[in-house]
C-alpha positions in Angstrom: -34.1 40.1 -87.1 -34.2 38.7 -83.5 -32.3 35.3 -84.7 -29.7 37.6 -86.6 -29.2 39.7 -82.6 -28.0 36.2 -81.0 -25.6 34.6 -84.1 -22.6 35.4 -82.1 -24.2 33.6 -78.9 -24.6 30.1 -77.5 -27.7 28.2 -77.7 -27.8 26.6 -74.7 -29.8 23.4 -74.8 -30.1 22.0 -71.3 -31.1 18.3 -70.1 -32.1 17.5 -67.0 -33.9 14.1 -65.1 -33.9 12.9 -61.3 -35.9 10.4 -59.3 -38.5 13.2 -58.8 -40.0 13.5 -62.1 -41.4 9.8 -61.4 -39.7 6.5 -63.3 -40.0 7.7 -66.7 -39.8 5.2 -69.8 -36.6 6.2 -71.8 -38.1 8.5 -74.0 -37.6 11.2 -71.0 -34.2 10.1 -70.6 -31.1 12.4 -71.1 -30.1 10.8 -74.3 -33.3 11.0 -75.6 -33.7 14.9 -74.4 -30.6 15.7 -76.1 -31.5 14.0 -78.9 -34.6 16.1 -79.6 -33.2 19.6 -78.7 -30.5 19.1 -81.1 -32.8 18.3 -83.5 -34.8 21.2 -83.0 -32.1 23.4 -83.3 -30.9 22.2 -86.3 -34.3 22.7 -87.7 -34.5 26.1 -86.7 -31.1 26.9 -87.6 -30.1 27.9 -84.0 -25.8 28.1 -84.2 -23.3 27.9 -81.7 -25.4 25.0 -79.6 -24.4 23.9 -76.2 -25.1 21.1 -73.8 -25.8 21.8 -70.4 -27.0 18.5 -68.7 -27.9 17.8 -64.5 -28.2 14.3 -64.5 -30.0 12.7 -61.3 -29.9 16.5 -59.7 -34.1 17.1 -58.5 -36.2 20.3 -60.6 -37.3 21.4 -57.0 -34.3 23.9 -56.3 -31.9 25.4 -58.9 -28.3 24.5 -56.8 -27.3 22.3 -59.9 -23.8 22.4 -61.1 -24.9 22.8 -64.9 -27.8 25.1 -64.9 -25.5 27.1 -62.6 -22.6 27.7 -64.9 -25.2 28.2 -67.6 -27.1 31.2 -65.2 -23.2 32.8 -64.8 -23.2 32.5 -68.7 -26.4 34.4 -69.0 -25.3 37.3 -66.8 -22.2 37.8 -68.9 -24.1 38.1 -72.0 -22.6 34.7 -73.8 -26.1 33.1 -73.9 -28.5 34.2 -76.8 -31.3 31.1 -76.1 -32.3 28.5 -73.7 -33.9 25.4 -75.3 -35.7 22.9 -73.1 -37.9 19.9 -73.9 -40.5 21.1 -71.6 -40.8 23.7 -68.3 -40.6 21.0 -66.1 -36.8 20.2 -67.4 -36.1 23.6 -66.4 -37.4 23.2 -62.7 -40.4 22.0 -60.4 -40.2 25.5 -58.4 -43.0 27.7 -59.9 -41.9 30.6 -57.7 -38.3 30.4 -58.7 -39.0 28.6 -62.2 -41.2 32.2 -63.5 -38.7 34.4 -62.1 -36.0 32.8 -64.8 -38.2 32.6 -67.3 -40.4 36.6 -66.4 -37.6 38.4 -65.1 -34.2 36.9 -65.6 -34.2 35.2 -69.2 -35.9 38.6 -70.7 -33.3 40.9 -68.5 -30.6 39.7 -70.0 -32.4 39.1 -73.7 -32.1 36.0 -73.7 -34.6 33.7 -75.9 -36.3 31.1 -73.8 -38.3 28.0 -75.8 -40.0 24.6 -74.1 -40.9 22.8 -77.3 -43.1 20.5 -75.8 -45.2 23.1 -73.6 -45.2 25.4 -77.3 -43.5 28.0 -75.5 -40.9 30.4 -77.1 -40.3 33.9 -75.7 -39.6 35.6 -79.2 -43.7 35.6 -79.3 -44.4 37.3 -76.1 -45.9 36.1 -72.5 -47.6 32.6 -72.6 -50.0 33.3 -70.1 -50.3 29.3 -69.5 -46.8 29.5 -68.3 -47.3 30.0 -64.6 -49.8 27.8 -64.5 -47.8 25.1 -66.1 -45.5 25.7 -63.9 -47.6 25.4 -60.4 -48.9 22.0 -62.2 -45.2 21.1 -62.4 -44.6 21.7 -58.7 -47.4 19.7 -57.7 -46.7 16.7 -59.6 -42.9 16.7 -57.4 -45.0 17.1 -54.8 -47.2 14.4 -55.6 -43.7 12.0 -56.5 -42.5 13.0 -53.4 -45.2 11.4 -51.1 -45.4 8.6 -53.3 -42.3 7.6 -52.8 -41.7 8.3 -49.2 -45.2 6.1 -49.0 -43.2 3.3 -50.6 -39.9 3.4 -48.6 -42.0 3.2 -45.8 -43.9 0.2 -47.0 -40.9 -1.3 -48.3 -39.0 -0.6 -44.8 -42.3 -2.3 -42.6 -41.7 -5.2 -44.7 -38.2 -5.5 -43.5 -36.4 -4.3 -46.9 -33.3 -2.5 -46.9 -34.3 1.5 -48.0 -31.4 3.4 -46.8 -29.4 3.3 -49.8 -25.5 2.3 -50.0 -25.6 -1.1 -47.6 -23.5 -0.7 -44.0 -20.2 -1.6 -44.0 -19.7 -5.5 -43.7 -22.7 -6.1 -45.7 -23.9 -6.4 -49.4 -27.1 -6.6 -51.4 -28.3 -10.5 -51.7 -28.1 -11.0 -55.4 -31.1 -12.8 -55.3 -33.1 -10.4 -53.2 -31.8 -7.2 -53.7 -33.5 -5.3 -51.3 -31.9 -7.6 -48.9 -28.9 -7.6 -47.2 -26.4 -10.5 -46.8 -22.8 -10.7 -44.6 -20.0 -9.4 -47.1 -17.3 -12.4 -47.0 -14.6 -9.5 -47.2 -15.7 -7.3 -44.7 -17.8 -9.1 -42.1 -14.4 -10.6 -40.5 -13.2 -7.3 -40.1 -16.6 -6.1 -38.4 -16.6 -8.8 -36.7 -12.8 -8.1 -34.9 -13.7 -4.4 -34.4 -16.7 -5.2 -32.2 -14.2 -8.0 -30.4 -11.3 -5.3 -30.2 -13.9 -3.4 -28.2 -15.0 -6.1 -25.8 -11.5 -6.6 -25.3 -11.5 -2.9 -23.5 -9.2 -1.1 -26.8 -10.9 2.0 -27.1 -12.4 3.2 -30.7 -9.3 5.5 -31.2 -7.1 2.5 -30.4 -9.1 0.1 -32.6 -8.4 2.8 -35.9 -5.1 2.9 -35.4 -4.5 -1.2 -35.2 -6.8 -1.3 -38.1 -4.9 1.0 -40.2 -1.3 -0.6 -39.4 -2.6 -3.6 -40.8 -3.5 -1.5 -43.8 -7.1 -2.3 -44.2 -9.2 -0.1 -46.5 -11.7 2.2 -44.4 -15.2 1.8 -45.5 -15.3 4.7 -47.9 -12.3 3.5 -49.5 -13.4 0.1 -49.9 -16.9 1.1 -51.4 -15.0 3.2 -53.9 -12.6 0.2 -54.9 -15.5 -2.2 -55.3 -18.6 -0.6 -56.9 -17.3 2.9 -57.8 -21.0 4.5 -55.7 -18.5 6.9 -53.2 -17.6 10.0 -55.2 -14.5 10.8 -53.4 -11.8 9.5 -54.6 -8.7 8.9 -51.9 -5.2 8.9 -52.7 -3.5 5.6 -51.7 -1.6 7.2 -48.6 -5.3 7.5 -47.5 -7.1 4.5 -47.7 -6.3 2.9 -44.8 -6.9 6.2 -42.5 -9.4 4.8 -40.2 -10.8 7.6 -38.1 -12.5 7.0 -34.2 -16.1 8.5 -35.8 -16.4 5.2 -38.1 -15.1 2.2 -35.8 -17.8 4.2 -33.5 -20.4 3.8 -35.7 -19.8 0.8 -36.6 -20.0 -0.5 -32.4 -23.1 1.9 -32.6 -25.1 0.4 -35.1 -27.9 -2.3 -34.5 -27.8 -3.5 -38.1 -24.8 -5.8 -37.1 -27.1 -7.7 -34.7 -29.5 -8.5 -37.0 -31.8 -5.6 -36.7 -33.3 -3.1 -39.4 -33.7 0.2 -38.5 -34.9 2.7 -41.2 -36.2 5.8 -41.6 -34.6 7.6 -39.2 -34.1 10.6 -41.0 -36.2 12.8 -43.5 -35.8 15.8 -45.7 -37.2 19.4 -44.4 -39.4 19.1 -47.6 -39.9 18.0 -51.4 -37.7 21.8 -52.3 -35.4 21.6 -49.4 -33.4 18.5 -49.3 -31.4 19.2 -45.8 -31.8 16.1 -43.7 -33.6 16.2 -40.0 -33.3 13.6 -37.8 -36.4 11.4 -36.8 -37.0 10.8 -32.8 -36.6 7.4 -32.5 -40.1 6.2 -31.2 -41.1 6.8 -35.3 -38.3 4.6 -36.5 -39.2 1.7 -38.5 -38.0 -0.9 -36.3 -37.5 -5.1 -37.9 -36.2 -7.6 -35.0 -34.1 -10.3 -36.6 -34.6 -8.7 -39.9 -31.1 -10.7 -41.4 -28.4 -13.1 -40.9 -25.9 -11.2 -37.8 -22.4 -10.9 -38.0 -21.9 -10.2 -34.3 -24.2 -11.5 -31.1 -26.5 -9.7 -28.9 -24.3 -10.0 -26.1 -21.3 -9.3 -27.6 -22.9 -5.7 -29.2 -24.4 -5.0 -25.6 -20.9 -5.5 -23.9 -19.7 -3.0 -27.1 -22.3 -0.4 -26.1 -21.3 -0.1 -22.9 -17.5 0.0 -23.5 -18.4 3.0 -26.2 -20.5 5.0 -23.9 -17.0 4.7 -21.2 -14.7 7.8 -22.1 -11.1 6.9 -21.9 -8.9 9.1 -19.8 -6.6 11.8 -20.7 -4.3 11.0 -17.9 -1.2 9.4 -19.2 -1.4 7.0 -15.9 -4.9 5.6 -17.5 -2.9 2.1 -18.1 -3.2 1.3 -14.8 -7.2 1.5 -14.8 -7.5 -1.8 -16.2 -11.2 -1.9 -14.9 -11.9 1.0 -17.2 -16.1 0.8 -17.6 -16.7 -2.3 -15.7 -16.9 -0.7 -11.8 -21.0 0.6 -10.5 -21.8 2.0 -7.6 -24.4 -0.9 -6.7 -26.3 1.8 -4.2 -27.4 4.4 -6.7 -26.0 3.0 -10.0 -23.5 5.5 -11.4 -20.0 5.0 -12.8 -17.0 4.5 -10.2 -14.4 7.2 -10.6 -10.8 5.6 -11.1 -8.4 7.8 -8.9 -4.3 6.8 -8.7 -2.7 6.7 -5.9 0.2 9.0 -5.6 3.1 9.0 -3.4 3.8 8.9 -0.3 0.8 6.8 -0.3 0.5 2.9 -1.4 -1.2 1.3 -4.0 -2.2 1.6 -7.3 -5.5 3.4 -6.9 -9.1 3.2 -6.4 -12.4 3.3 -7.4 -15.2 5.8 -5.7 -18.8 6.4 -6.6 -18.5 8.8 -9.0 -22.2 10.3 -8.4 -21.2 10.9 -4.5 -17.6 12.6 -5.8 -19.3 15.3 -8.3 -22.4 16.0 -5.8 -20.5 15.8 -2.2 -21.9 15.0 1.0 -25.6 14.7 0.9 -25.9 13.8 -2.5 -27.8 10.5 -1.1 -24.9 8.5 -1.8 -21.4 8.1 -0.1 -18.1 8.2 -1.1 -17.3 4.6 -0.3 -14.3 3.1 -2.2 -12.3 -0.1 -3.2 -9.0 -0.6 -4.0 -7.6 -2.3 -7.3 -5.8 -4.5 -4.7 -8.7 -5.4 -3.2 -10.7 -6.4 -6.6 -7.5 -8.3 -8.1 -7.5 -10.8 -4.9 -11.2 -11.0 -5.0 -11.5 -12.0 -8.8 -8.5 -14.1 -8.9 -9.9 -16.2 -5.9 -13.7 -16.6 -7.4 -12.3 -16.9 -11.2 -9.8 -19.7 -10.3 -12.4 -20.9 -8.1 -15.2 -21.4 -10.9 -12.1 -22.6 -13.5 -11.7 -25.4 -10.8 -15.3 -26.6 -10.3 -15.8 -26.6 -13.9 -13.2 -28.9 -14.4 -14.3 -31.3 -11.7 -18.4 -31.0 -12.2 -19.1 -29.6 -15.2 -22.5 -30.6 -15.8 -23.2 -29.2 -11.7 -22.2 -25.7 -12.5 -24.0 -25.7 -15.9 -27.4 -26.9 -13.8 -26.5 -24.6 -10.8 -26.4 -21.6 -13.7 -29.0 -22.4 -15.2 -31.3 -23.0 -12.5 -30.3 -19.2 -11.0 -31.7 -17.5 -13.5 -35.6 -19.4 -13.8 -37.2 -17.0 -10.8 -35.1 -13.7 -12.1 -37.2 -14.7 -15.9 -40.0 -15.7 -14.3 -40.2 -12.2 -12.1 -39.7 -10.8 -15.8 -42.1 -12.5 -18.0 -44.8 -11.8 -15.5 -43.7 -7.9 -15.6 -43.8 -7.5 -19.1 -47.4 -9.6 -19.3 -49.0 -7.3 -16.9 -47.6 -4.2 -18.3 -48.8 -6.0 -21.8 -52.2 -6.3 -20.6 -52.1 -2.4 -19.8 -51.4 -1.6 -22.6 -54.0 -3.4 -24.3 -56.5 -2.3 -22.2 -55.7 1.3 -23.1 -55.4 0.5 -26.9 -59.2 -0.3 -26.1 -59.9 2.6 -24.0 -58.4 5.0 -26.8 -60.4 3.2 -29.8 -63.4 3.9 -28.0 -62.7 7.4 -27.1 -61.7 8.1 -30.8 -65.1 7.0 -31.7 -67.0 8.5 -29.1 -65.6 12.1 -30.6 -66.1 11.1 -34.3 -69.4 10.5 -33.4 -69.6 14.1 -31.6 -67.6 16.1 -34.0 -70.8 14.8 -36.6 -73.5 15.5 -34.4 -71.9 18.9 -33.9 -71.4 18.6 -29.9 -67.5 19.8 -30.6 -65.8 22.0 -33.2 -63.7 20.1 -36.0 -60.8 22.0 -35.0 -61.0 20.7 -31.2 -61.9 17.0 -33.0 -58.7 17.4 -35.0 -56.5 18.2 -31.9 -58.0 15.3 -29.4 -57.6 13.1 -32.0 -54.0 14.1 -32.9 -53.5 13.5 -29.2 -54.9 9.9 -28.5 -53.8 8.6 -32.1 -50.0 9.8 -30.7 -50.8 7.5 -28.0 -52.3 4.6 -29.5 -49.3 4.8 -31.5 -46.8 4.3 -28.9 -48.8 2.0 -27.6 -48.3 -0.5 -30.7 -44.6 -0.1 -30.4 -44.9 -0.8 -26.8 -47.3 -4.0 -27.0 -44.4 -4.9 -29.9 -41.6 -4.9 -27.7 -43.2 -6.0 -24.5 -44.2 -9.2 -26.9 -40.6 -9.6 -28.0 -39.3 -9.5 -24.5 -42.1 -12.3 -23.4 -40.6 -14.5 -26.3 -37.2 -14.0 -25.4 -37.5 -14.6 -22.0 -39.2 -17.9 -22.5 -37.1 -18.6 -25.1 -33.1 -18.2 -24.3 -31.7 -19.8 -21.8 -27.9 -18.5 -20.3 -25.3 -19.2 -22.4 -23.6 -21.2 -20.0 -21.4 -23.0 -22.9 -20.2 -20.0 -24.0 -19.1 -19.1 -21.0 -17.1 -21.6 -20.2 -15.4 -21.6 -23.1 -14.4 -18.2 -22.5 -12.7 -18.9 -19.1 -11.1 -22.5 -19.8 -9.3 -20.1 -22.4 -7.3 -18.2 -19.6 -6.4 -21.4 -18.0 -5.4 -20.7 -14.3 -4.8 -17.2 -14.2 -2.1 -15.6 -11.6 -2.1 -12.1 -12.7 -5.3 -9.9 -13.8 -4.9 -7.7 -16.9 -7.8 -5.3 -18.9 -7.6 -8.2 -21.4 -8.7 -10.8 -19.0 -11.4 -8.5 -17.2 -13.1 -7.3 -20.1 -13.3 -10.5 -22.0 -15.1 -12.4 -18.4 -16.7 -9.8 -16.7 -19.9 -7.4 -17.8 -19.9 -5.0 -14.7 -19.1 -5.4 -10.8 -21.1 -3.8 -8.4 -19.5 -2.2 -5.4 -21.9 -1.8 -2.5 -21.9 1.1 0.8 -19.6 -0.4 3.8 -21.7 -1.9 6.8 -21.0 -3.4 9.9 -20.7 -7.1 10.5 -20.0 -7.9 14.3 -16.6 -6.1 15.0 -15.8 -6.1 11.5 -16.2 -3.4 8.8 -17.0 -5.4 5.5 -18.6 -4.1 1.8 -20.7 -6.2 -0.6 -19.4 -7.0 -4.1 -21.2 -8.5 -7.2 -19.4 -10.0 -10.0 -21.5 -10.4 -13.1 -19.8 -12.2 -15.9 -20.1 -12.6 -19.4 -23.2 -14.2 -20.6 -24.2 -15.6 -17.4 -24.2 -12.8 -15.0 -23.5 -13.1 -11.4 -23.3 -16.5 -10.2 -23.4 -16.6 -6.5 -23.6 -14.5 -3.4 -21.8 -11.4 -2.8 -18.4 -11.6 -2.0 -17.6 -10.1 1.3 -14.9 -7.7 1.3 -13.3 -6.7 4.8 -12.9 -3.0 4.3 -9.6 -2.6 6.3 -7.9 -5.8 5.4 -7.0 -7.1 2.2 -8.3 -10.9 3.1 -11.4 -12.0 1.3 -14.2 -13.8 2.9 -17.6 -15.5 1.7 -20.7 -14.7 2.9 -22.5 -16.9 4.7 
């Protein structure tokens, strides 16, 4: 009688599998799920079958394109019965997973059967049902940590967890969890980051890059391994936006270094990301080969984190990012000159400009005229003892810079020991209150919160004793890149005219110091710190009313 009531309806057989019913051997697989409900409708001589499979979607929320279309199915009437291998296919939820099968299925008389869990509707409540289902729950649960617990093993040991690989990189055949420069891409990474050192801003840099028609990133991992579900017409593969040449310039991973973990889901049901502070990243220094240097990504940083003016005039702001206020460190604000007055413009501490008088800094200024005659003189000046003493300069560099590490390395070492010495100080505190919290001198609930407290801090201690190491290392270790510096400037050859080009390939930053008085003249301090070898002499001495450059003495 009750089979006879549903001839004229589907039987809906639905599949499902994801990562978090654990690696399953392939008798869980789709194929073979489908294989067994067909069978077991046949057998029972169920008409009208359907498929409805969600393969790779997770049982711990229902928002699965199949089991969807099947629910709007059941709610107009077409479906007669469900057939699953087991509750589990059905979902992980046991809240959500009893209300289909209690209240929903029945509502809408529809037949509901898990042949493996020997549970068919048509013979009334199974009152192992719920339970079944709170097991199933807590087995995603239990897959869930389990594999959070080996990304986060895998990431310590410097493997690559974060799925598809960056852009400019590919999986090393021979180490998959490894990644390895992509011949086709890393050329192109490589001339975005060197675009941006150049001063072209990331808006600039996406529009050279799709002139020259070169596939943006989602195109091209769509072209070569299929993994990007959208799917592009050809008039928009090469529509490079600002976001990704940003995140590109943004991202360590291009130096060498691994960070993972930075994000996590809300929980095992709710699979919303939420972002990770960064002191509980998963941090591997020189974790593979770099396709762009240290130097060169610092230089990138700093040109991202410079906004580029609206003002159509901006061209003439060929320092763009490189002026400081050398007195309280802020950005110099670029101002044009407009007539009746001369000049191009200037710079003024941009701190003193938004905050006024009293701000604890002053307005003082410099002229682009003023900084073009300056860095012509010292830059031709350098260019020329290069070429007659190159081996001089390359000691005089070099020999700057030994006091300036030195002052360094015995920072981080005393700050190292600190550190240590706390590490120390905490272990035995932690010890001290597992010893009272069993004697019974405090409450486990005031144990659990002092302890939350100091294992917080012992843990930011280990990152800090980690970088403080590195920094000891690398300050004994590298010495300035004098060679590459002066490849960089016998490139320009004598230079007669400065450009953005020319600045932002040579110089890091110049710091513009407050006016003072120097007999009956009115002078102001500049520092010049170039590329890879940072400010080479004395401040150059700028006479504030004149446009004549002296050195100090």
């Amino acid at each position: 009688m009750y089979q006879q009531l549903h001839d004229n309806r589907i039987t809906a057989l639905y599949c499902r599998l994801s990562r978090d019913d654990g690696f399953y051997e392939d008798s869980c697989s789709i194929v073979s799920q489908k294989s067994l409900l067909e069978k077991y409708a046949g057998d029972q001589g169920f008409g009208n079958c359907q498929f409805f499979v969600d393969d790779g979607y997770t049982g711990t929320n229902y928002d699965r394109p199949d089991f969807q279309r099947l629910i709007r199915l059941v709610e107009s009437g077409d479906v007669g019965i469900i057939i699953v291998k087991d509750l589990s296919r059905l979902g992980r939820e046991y809240l959500q997973t009893g209300y289909y099968t209690e209240v929903a299925f029945p509502s809408h008389d529809v037949r509901f059967i898990a042949i493996n869990d020997g549970i068919d509707s048509a013979n009334g409540e199974n009152e192992f049902a719920p339970f079944k289902n709170i097991i199933n729950e807590w087995y995603a649960r239990d897959i869930s940590r389990k594999i959070k617990t080996i990304r986060r093993i895998s990431a310590e040991h410097g493997e690559y967890v974060n799925g598809r690989p960056p852009y400019g990189y590919i999986k090393d055949p021979e180490q998959h969890n490894h990644l390895m420069p992509d011949p086709n891409n890393a050329p192109v990474v490589k001339r975005i980051f060197d675009m941006c050192v150049s001063g072209k801003g990331c808006t600039e840099i996406a529009r050279t890059l799709k002139t020259e028609e070169i596939p943006r990133p989602s195109s091209y991992h769509l072209d070569k391994d299929g993994i990007n579900k959208s799917d592009p017409d050809d008039e928009e593969r090469f529509e490079w936006c600002q976001r990704s040449v940003r995140d590109i310039l943004m991202n360590p991973v291009y130096i060498g270094h691994l960070f993972s973990l930075r994000e996590t889901k809300r929980s095992f049901k709710d699979k919303r990301p939420v972002k990770i502070p960064e002191e509980q990243w998963v941090k591997c220094y020189n974790n593979h080969e770099a396709i762009v240097t240290e130097e060169v990504f610092r230089i990138a940083q700093s040109r991202v984190a410079v906004r580029k003016p609206r003002n159509p005039a901006s061209s003439r702001n060929i320092y763009r990012g490189l002026i400081f206020c050398a007195d309280c460190g802020s950005r110099m604000h670029f101002i044009i000159r407009r007539p009746p007055h001369k000049g191009i413009g200037y710079y003024v501490c941009g701190f003193a400009k938004r905050k006024g008088v009293g701000c604890g800094c002053s307005q003082h200024y410099i002229t682009i005229e003023q900084i073009e005659e300056l860095l012509l003189k010292d830059i031709n000046r350098i260019l020329t003892w290069i070429t007659e003493d190159k081996d001089g300069f390359e000691k005089y560099v070099e020999s700057l810079s030994a006091a300036e590490k030195e002052k360094t390395r015995n920072d981080s070492r005393a700050e190292l020991d600190e550190a240590i010495k706390r590490i120390y100080e905490l272990n035995i505190i932690i010890k001290r209150l597992y010893e009272d919290r069993a004697l019974g001198v405090i409450s486990t609930d005031r144990y659990k919160i002092l302890v939350s407290d100091y294992e917080a801090e012992s843990t930011a201690l280990d990152e800090k004793v980690r970088n403080l190491k590195e920094n000891i290392v690398k300050n004994s270790s590298k010495r300035k890149d004098t060679e590459s510096f002066i490849n960089l400037i016998s490139s320009c050859g004598e230079i007669t005219e400065m450009d953005a080009d020319i600045a932002h390939n040579l110089i890091d930053k110049i710091l513009v110091h407050e006016k003072e008085s120097e007999g009956n003249r009115v002078i102001m301090r500049v520092e010049v710190h170039y590329r890879f070898i940072g400010c080479i002499d004395k401040a150059l001495m700028i006479p504030k009313t004149k446009g004549r450059i002296k050195r100090a003495v």
